[in-house]
C-alpha positions in Angstrom: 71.8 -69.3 -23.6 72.5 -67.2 -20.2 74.3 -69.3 -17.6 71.4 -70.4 -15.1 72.1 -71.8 -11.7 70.8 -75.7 -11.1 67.7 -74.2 -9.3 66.7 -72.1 -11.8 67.0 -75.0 -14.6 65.6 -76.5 -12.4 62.2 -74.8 -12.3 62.2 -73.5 -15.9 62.1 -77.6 -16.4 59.0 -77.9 -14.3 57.7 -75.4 -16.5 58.3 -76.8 -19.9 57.1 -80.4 -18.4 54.0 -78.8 -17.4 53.6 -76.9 -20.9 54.7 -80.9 -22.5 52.0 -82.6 -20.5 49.6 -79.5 -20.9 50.3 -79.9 -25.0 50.0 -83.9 -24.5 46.0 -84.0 -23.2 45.5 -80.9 -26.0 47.1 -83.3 -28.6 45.3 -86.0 -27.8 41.9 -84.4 -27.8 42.4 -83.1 -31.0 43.1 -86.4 -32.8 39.9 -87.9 -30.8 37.8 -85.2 -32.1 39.3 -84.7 -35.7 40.0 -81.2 -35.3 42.3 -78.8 -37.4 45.3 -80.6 -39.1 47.1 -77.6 -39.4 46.7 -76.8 -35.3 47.6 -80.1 -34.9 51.1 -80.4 -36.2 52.0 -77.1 -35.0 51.2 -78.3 -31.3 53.0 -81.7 -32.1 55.9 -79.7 -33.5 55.9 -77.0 -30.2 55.8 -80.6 -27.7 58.7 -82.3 -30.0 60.6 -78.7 -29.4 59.6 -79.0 -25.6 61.0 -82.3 -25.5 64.2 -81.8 -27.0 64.8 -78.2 -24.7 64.2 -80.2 -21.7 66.6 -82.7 -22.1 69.6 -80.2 -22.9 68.5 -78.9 -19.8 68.6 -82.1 -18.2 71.9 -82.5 -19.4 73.0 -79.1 -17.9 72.1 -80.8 -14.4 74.0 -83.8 -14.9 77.7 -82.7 -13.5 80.5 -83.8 -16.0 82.8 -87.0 -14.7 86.1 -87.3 -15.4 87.5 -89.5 -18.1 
């Protein structure tokens, strides 16, 4: 990964939250209404991805403190 400054992890993380939320309400529709299975686990795969992305960038904020 490129070396990003804290403001622009910063907004790439607003972006994948708003993808991860945006994935969320599609996820959950699709299990009310049955849809396809297939679609399904792809987009619960995609928001699991999301997830773990965000917190490495997370991390990247977090400064490291001495031992």
């Amino acid at each position: 990964m490129d070396t990003l400054t804290p403001e622009q992890i910063t907004d790439l993380l607003a972006n994948l939250r708003q993808e991860h939320r945006d994935l969320d309400d599609k996820i959950q529709r699709m299990a009310a209404n049955g849809e396809d299975e297939l679609e399904f686990k792809r987009l619960k795969r995609r928001k699991l991805q999301l997830k773990d992305r965000i917190a490495k960038l997370e991390d990247m904020l977090i400064p490291d403190e001495p031992a």
